[in-house]
N, C-alpha and C positions, 0 to 999 in steps of 0.2 A: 934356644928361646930368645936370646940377645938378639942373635941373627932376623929371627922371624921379625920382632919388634921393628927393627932398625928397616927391614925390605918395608913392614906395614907403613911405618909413621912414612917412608920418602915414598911409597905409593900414594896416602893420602894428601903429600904435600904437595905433587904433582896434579894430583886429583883436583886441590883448592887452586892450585895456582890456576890452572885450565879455566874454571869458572870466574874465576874471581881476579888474575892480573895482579891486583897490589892488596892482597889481604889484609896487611900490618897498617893500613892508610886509616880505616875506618873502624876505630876499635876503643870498646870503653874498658878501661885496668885497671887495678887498683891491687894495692901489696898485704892488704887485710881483706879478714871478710865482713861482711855487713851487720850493723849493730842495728841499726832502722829500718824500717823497711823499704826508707825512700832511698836505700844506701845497696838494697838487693836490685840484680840487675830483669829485666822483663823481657820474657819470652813468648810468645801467643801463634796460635794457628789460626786465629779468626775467633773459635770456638772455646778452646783451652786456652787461660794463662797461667803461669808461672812466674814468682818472685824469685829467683835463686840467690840466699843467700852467701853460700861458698866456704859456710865453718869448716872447722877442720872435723872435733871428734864426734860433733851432732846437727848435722846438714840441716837446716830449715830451707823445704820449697812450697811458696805459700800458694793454693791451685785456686782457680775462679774455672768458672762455666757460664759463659754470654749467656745463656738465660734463665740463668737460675736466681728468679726477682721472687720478693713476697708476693701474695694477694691471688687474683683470676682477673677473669674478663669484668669490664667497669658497666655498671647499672645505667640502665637508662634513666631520664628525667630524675635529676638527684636531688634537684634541689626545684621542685614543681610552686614556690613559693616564688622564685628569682625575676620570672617577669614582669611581677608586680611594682618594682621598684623602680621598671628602667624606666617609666616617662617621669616620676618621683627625681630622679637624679637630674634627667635633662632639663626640668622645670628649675630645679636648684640651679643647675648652672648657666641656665638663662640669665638667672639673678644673680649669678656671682658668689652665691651662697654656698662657698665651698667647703664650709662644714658638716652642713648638710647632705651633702653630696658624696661627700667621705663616709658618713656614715651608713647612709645607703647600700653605698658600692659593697658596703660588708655583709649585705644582705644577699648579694648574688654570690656567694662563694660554695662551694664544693667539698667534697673530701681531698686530702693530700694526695698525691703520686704514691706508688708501691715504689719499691728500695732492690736494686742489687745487693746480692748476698752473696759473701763470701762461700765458696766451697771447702776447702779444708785444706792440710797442711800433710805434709810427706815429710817426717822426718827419717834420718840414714843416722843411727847411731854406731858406730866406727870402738870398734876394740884396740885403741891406741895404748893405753895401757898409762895415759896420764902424759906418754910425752910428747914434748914441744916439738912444731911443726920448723921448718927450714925454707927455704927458696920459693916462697909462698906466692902465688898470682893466682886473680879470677877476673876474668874477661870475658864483654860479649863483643863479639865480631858481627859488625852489622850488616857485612856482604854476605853474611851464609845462616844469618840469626844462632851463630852457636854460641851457648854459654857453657864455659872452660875455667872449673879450679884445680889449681894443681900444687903437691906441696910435696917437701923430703921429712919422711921422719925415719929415724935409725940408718940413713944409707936406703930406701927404699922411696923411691919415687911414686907418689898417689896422681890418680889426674880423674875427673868426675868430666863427662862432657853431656851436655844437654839440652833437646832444640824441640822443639813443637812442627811436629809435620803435618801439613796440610794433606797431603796423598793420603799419607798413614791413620791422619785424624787420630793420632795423640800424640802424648808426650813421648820421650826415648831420652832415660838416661843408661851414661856407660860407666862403670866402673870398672876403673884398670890399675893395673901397678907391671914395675917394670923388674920384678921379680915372682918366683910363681908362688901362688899360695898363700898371697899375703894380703887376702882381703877377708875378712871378720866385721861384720855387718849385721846390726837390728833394722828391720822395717819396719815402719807403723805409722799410720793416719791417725787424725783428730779431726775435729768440725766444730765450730763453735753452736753448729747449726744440731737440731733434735736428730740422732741417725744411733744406726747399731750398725756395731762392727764386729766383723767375722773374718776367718779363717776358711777360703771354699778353693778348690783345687789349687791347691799352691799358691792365691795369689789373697793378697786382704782384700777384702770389699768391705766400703761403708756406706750402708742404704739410709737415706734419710727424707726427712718433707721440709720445704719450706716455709715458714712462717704465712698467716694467713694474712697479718697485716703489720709493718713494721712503721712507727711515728718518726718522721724525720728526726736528724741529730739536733736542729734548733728545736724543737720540743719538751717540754718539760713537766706538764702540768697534769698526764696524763699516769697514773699507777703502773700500767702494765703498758710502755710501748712495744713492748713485742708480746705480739695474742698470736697462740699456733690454734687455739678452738674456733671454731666456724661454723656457725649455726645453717649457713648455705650450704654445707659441701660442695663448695664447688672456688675455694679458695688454698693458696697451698699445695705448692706442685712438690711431686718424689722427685728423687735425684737419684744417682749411684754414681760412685767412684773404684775403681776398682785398679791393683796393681801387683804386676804381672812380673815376679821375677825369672830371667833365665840366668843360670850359672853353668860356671865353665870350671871342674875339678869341684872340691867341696862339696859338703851337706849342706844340707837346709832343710829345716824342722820347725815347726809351729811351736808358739809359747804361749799360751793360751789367744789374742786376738793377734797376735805378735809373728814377723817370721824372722827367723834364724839364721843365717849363713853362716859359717864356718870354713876358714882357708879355702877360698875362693881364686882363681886366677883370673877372672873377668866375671862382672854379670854386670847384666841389661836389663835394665827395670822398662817396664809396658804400661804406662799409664792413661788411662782414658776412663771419661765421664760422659752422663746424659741426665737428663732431665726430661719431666713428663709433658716439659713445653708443649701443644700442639699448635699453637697460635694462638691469636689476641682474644678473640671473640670463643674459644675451647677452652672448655670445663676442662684441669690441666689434670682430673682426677678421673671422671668419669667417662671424657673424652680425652685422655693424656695419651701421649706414646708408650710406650714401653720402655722405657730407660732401662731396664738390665738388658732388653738386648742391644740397644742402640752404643754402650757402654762396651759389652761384649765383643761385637763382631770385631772393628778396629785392632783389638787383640790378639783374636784368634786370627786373624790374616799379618798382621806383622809380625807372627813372634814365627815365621814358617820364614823369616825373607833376614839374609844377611844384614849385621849393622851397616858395613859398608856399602850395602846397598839403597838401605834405609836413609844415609846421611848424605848420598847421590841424587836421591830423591828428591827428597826435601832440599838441598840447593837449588838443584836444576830449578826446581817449585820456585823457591821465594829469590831468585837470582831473575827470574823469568819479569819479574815486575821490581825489582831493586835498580836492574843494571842497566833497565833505559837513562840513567838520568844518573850524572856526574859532576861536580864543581870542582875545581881546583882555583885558591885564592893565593895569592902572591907568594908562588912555589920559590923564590929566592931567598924568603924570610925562612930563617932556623927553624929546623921540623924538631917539633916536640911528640912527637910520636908514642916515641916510648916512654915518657914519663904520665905517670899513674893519674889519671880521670880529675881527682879531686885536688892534686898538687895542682895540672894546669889551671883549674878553677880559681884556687887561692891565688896563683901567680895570676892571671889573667885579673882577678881582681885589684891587682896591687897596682894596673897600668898595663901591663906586661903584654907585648903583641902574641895572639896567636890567632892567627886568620883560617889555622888546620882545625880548631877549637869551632871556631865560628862556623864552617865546612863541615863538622863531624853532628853537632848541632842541628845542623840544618837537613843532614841525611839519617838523623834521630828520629825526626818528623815523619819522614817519609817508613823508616822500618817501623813505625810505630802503629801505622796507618794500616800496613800490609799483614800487620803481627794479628789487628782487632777488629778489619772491618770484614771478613769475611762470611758471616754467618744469616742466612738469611730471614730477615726480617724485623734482626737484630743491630742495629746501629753500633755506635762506637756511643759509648755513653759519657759523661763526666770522667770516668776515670779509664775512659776505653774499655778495658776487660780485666784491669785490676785491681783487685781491691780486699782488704783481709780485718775490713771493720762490719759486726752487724749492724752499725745504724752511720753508715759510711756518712762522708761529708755533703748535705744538702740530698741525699738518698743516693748518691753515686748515680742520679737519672737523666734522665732528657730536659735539662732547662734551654725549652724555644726563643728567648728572648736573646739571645745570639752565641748560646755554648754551644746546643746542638750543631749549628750550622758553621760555627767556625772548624769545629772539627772538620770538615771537608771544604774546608776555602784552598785544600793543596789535590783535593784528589782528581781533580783536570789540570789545571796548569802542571804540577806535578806528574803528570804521565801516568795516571792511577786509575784511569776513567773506569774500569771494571770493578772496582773496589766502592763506588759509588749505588752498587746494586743493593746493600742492608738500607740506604736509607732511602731508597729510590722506592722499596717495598713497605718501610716504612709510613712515608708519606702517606702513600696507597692507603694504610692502615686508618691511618686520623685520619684521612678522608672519609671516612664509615663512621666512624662514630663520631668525628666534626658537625659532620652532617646532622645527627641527631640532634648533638646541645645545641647547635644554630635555633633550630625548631624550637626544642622545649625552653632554653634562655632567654631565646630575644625573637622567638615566632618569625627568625629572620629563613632566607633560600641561603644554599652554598654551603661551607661548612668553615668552622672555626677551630681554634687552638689557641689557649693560654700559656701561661705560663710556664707549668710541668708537661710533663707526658710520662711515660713508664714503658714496659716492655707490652702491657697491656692497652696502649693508643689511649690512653686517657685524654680529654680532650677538656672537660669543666676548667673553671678556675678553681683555683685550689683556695686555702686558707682556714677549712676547718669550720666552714660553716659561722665564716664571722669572724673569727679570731684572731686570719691573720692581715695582715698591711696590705692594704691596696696597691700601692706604690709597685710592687710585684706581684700580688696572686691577683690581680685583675688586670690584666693585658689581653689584649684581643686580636692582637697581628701575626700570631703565630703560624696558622695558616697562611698569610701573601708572603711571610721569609721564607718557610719551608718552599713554597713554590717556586720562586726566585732559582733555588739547586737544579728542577726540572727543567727550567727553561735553559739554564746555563748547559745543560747535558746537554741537549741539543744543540746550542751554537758551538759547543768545541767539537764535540762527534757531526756537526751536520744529519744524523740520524731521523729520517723526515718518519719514517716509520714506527720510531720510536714516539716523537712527539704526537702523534696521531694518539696514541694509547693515553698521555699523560694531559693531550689540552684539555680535556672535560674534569680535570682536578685541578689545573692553572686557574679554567674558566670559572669553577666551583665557587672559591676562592676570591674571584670579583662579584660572584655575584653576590656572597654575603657582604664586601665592603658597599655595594651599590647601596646594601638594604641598610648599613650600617653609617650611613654617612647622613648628616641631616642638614639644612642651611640655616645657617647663622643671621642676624639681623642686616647685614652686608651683603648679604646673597649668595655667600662662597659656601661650599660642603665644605662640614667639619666633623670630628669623631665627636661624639660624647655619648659616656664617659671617656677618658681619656688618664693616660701617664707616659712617665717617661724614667723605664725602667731603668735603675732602681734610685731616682732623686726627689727630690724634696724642692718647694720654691717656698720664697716669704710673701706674703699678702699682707694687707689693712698695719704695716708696720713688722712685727718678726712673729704675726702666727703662721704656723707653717702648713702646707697645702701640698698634696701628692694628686688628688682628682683634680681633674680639669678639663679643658673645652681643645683640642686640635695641636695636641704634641709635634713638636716639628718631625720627629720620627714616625706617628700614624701617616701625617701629612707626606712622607717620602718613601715610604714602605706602600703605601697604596697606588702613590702616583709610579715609583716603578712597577706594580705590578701590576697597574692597568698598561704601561706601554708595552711589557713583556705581553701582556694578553693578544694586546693589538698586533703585535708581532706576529706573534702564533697565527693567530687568524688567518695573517694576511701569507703567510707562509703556504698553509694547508688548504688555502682559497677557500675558506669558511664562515661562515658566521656574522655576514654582512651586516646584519641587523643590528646585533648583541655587539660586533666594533665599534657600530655608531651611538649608541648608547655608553660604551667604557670612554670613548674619546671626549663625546659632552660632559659626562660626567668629571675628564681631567680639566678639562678646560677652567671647571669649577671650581676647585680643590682653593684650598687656603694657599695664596701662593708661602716661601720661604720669605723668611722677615733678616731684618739687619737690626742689631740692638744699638743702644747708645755707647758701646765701647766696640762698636764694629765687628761684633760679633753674630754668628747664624743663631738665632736665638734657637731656643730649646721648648717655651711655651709659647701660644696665641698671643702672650703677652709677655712685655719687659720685663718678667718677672727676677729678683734679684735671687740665683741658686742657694739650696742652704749649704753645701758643699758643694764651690766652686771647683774643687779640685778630683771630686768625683770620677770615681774608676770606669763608668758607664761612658761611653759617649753618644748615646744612642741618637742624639740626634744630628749627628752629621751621619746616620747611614746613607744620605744619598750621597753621601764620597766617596763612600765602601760600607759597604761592600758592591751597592748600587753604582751606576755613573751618571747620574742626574748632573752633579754637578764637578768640572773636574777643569783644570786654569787654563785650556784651549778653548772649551767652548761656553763656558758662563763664570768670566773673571774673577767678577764682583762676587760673587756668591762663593766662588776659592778661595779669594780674600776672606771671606768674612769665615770659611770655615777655618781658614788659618788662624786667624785669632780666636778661636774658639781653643784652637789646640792648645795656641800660647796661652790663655786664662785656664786653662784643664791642668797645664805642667806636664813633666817630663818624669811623672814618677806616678806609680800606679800597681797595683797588679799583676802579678805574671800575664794573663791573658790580658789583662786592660793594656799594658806597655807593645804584646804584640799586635793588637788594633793599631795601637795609633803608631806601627812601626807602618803598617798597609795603608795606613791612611795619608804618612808625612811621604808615605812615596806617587800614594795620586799624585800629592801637591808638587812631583819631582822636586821635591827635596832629599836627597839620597844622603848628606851629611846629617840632617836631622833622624830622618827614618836610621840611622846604623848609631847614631845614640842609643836612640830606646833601643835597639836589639844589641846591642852590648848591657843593656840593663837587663835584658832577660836571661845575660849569662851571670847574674851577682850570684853568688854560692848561697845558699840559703841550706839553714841545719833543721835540724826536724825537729819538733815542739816548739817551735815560734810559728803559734797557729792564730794571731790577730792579725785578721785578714784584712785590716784598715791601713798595715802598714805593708811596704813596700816588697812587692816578690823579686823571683827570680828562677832561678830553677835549682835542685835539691842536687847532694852528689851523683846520681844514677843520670843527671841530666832532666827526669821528670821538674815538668812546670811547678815553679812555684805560687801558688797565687799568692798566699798559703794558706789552706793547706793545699793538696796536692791535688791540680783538675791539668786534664789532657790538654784543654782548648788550646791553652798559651805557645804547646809543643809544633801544635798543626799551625796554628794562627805565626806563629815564627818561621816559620819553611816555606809558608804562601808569599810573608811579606820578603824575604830571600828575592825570590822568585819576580816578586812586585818593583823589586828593586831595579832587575836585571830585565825585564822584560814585562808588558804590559800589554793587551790584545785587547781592552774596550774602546767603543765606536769606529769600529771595524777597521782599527789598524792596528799592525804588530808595532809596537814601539821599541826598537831597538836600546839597552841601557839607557830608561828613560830617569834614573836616580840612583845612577851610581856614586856610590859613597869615595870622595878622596882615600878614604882608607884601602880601598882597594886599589890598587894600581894596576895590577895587571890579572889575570885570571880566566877561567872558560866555563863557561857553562851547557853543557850537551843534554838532549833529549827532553826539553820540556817541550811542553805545548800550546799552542795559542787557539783562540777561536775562530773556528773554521777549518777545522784538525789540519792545525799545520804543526809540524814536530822541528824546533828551534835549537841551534847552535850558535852560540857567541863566541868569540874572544874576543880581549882586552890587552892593549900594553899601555902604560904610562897614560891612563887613564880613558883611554880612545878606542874605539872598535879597530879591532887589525882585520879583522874575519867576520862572516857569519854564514851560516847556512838554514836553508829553509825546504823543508821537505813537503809536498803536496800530499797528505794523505784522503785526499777526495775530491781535488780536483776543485777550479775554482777561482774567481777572481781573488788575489793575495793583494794588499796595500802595506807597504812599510816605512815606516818615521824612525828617522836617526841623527844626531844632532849635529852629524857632518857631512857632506856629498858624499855620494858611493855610486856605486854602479854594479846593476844583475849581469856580473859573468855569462859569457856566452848569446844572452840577450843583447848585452851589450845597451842594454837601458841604462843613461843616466838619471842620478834625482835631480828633481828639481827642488828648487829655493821657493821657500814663503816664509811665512811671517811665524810657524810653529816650526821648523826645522824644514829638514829634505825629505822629500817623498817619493815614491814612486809607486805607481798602482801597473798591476799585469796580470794575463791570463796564465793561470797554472794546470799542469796536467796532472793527472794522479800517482802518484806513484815517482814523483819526479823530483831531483834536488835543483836546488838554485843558490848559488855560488854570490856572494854580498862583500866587495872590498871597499875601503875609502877609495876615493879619487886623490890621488896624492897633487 
């Protein structure tokens, strides 16, 4: 048996090396198991996540299911009172009258967003017999997504290994020991959720429904925020979980909901879930799926198929979109490798270099993205696909005012572009029901999106019918952000075929801001209502003011998405009429203002912020995520967003620090931008949930805001990326803010706009190398901040006043060779 083991484990290490190269490179450890839950390591298929805690004698793995949300499909005309108000508001803000206009705006408000919900929890309770554990490790390996505890107790080796396959569509844990017979194991699920659990062919199932309506966690005022009764039937979707043990030697016997193992030498748990999702607009009850089979088959076809073929699988799978894309940071600085997750954090915190930390971080982002975004029509939500609270933080939903979207500010440049299809189908979604609230809100054409959304395409503002703050449950741009993603699919993929399908939801999208834009005493279009999520200004002295007349963020979010429109148009040689109508309309637009301390203002007017230091920056979006304005082609307006930065500070939010990590790198500032992303590595502990003060990220590496939201993880791996490479107004910008701190380094397999697939390196601060691959053929232009020359071409750059350039035809399928000119 020694011998088997010994041939198994050096096949399987073969097996990993083949796939994988350098395993031990990218790997989160730690010498305990997890007391928090930000401290369990995360596993996902797209569909299924897991928390793996890593205890020794009672395993907690805490499961989700991408669509397992409270509520149904969302009611038309919600609030048939809302239109009433809006010439009321614009009359008010004619006059200035922005109290009035505040109170207004609370007249058009909606019901809340529905809420992600947790699915349940797999506990492994272990017949230890009380003793203490030995040589104890739990780790996840980001090259293969396995998660691995392993420990000695008595002289007997335990190892749990556990990974989420997408082929397989579920989970697959292994329990093994390196002696026979010495595994003794209880099963058993819980839910926090309404469910019955049973005992049915050897395996537990727990059937259950979800809540018809769940009140946000800032809520309070309400008796009962969680209602499972529904007087519609047609709120409240079933679930099933089901888990599937096989063993190898030993019994196994049911204990009343409970199963049994007994001296075991291996078993392989089979876990897989569904839900009666059928989509946004399906009654998920009386038009639902069938979740006990959708639950079932996945089972009954992996438990017929070897583990080691199962865990070939699932590499091959998530190695297939991991291993395009590589960094290596100043490989001459001491590798901290082996030292456990949350020591390099503290050291790291103390000063202490580690540029493998900042590297492992940044390929955090990207498995994280791979782990959540694959389910269709299901996004990566606030917390991607984990989550183990019923009334999670802020509903665990789609907040459109820049969480939704920064979540995929990595999934092009990052080399992800297929992993952009949940929100590609998304969008699709509110576009249906945008369309509606356009109508019944504001009697406007095209369609719109607030503030929230849910699994459901919610589209109203939110706030409870009054209740809550304008300042956020009345935003109106969510619609031309969301769009913005469509458009950018098409410039990295070139995909003219695709865009064809998506310009009449781009074009949607302008046509509500057409209807939405009114002109001001000056002659310019303006929004109103208006804000600038989520701040506050002072007026008439220190009363404070959130409605208002042409936020500098409506005014940047419409002007880029009428020039993406125009784009589109003029790409698919369409729509001649409707381009000259979005272009007079830009023409129009409130231009961007300069304040009296040289700053890009944020309102119509000078107005003085009531928090200057505010985690928002929403209105320099047209630096970023937009490139309206950027220090090559509209100086003044880079300037002025620089000092915006500098009066904002350098401290923020997990996810606020990594905007303005993407945004100091527009400004090629590469010293300032790797500040803030050194601040999004501060070690942040769990229960320090005042999210006014400063994040970072949690031991598992999850974003800290805090509490714990994805954005900051994606929004940190873009701005990596941002740093080292850059592809708006249609040039690849070779290390356009790279940080001193990096001296030497490579970065392989991203992507730029106009699918081109980029290779860098770096010594002593300077490109040594680079490579550019044509995946579609095409004029390529490149900026770099020293002469070079296209290998083979034999094109040198030329000299101007923004660095060296060189513009050439590229073939498909072709590389091209980029050295300095020495």
């Amino acid at each position: 048996m020694m011998l088997y083991n010994l041939l198994r484990k050096s096949f399987l290490l073969l097996f990993l090396f083949r796939f994988v190269g350098y395993a031990q490179d990218l790997k989160l450890q730690y010498n305990q198991p997890a007391v928090e839950w930000t401290e369990a390591l995360p596993i996902g298929n797209g569909t299924l996540g897991a928390m793996v805690f890593g205890r020794i004698d009672s395993e907690l793995i805490q499961l989700n299911e991408a669509t397992l949300w409270s509520g149904g499909p969302v009611q038309k005309n919600v609030n048939p009172d809302a239109f009433k108000n809006l010439a009321l508001i614009r009359e008010a803000l004619t006059n200035e009258d922005f109290e009035k206009a505040y109170a207004l705006t609370k007249n058009m408000q909606g019901a809340y967003s529905e809420s992600f919900m947790p699915l349940g929890d797999l506990i492994l309770t272990h017949d230890f017999e009380g003793q203490k554990a030995a040589s104890y490790n739990r780790s996840l390996d980001l090259q293969t997504g396995l998660a691995s505890t392993s420990f000695n107790i008595k002289g007997v080796n335990y190892k749990r290994e556990i990974f989420a396959s997408a082929p397989a569509q579920c989970i697959v844990i292994k329990l093994s020991a390196d002696q026979l017979k010495k595994l003794s194991v209880t099963i058993d699920a819980s839910s926090l959720l309404r469910n019955q659990k049973t005992v049915q062919n050897q395996s537990v199932v727990l059937k259950g429904k979800a809540p018809s309506h769940v009140d946000p966690n800032y809520i309070d005022y309400n008796k009962e925020p969680i209602v499972y009764e529904d007087a519609s039937g047609c709120r409240g979707m079933r679930f099933e979980l089901i888990i599937k043990p096989v063993i190898k030697d030993g019994v196994m016997n049911s204990d009343g909901n409970k199963l049994v193992i007994k001296n075991a030498s291996e078993i392989l748990l089979f876990v897989s879930a569904a839900t009666s999702f059928n989509g946004f607009d399906k009654c998920p009850d009386s038009e639902g799926k069938d979740e006990h089979k959708f639950a079932e088959n996945p089972i009954k076809k992996a438990v017929t198929k070897k583990y080691d073929n199962l865990l070939k699988d699932h590499v091959a799978d998530f190695q297939h979109f991991f291993n395009r894309v590589s960094l290596k940071l100043n490989e001459k600085e001491t590798d901290k490798s082996n030292l456990p997750t949350d020591t390099r954090l503290e050291q790291y915190a103390k000063g202490e270099k580690d540029t493998g930390l900042e590297a492992l971080f940044f390929q955090f982002g990207r498995y994280l993205l791979i782990s959540c975004s694959r389910t269709h029509n299901v996004p990566a939500n606030l917390q991607g696909i984990w989550n183990n609270k019923l009334r999670a933080p802020w509903s665990s939903n789609y907040t459109t005012n820049i969480n939704l979207q920064m979540n995929y500010w990595p999934v092009e440049s990052g080399s992800l572009s297929e992993l952009f299809f949940p929100l590609d189908e998304f969008i699709k979604n509110v576009s249906v029901t945008g369309t509606e609230t356009a109508k019944s809100y504001y009697h406007a054409n095209g369609w719109v999106v607030h503030h929230n959304s849910d699994i459901w395409a919610m589209t109203n503002p939110v706030g409870d019918f009054g209740k809550g703050d304008p300042m956020w449950a009345n935003w109106y741009m969510g619609a031309n952000w969301l769009s913005r993603h469509l458009w950018e699919h098409y410039e990295y993929t070139g995909d003219k075929e695709y865009l064809k399908k998506v310009y009449p939801i781009i074009k949607g999208a302008a046509e509500f801001s057409l209807d939405w834009l009114q002109k001001n005493k000056d002659g310019y279009l303006v929004t109103m209502p208006s804000t600038s999520p989520e701040n506050k200004y002072f007026y008439d002295g220190k009363k404070q003011g959130t409605v208002t007349t042409a936020s500098t963020m409506d005014i940047g979010i419409i002007k880029d998405l009428f020039e993406n429109t125009v784009k589109a148009s003029k790409v698919l040689g369409t729509d001649l009429e409707f381009r000259q109508k979005v272009n007079k309309a830009s023409d129009q637009l409130l231009p961007f203002q300069i304040g009296n301390k040289g700053q890009l203002l944020e309102w119509y007017k000078d107005f003085e912020e009531e928090d200057p230091h505010h985690r928002h920056t929403s209105h320099l979006y047209a630096l970023h995520p937009a490139n309206l304005i950027a220090p090559l082609k509209t100086p003044d307006l880079a300037a002025a967003a620089k000092k915006t930065l500098e009066l904002r500070g350098d401290d923020g939010t997990g996810w606020s620090l990594a905007w303005k990590v993407n945004m100091w790198a527009r400004l090629l500032d590469g010293n300032h931008a790797y500040r803030l992303f050194k601040n999004q590595l501060r070690l942040t502990k769990e229960n320090n949930t005042e999210y006014s003060r400063h994040g970072g990220c949690y031991p598992n590496l999850f974003d800290a805001h805090p509490p714990f939201q994805i954005d900051g993880n994606f929004a940190g791996t873009a701005g990596v990326i941002e740093m080292l490479m850059q592809s708006q107004n249609k040039k690849i910008h070779l290390l356009p803010a790279l940080p001193d701190s990096w001296t030497d380094g490579a970065i392989k397999g991203i992507t730029a706009k106009g699918n081109f697939t980029v290779d860098i390196k770096w010594n002593d601060g300077k490109m040594s190398q680079a490579k550019i691959v044509s995946n579609k053929g095409g004029i390529c232009a490149v900026r770099a901040g020293e002469p070079f020359v296209i290998e083979k071409l034999n094109i040198k750059s030329e000299k101007s006043s923004i660095g060296y350039t060189v513009v050439f035809e590229t073939k498909k399928g072709t590389s091209y060779t980029i050295k300095p000119v020495n």
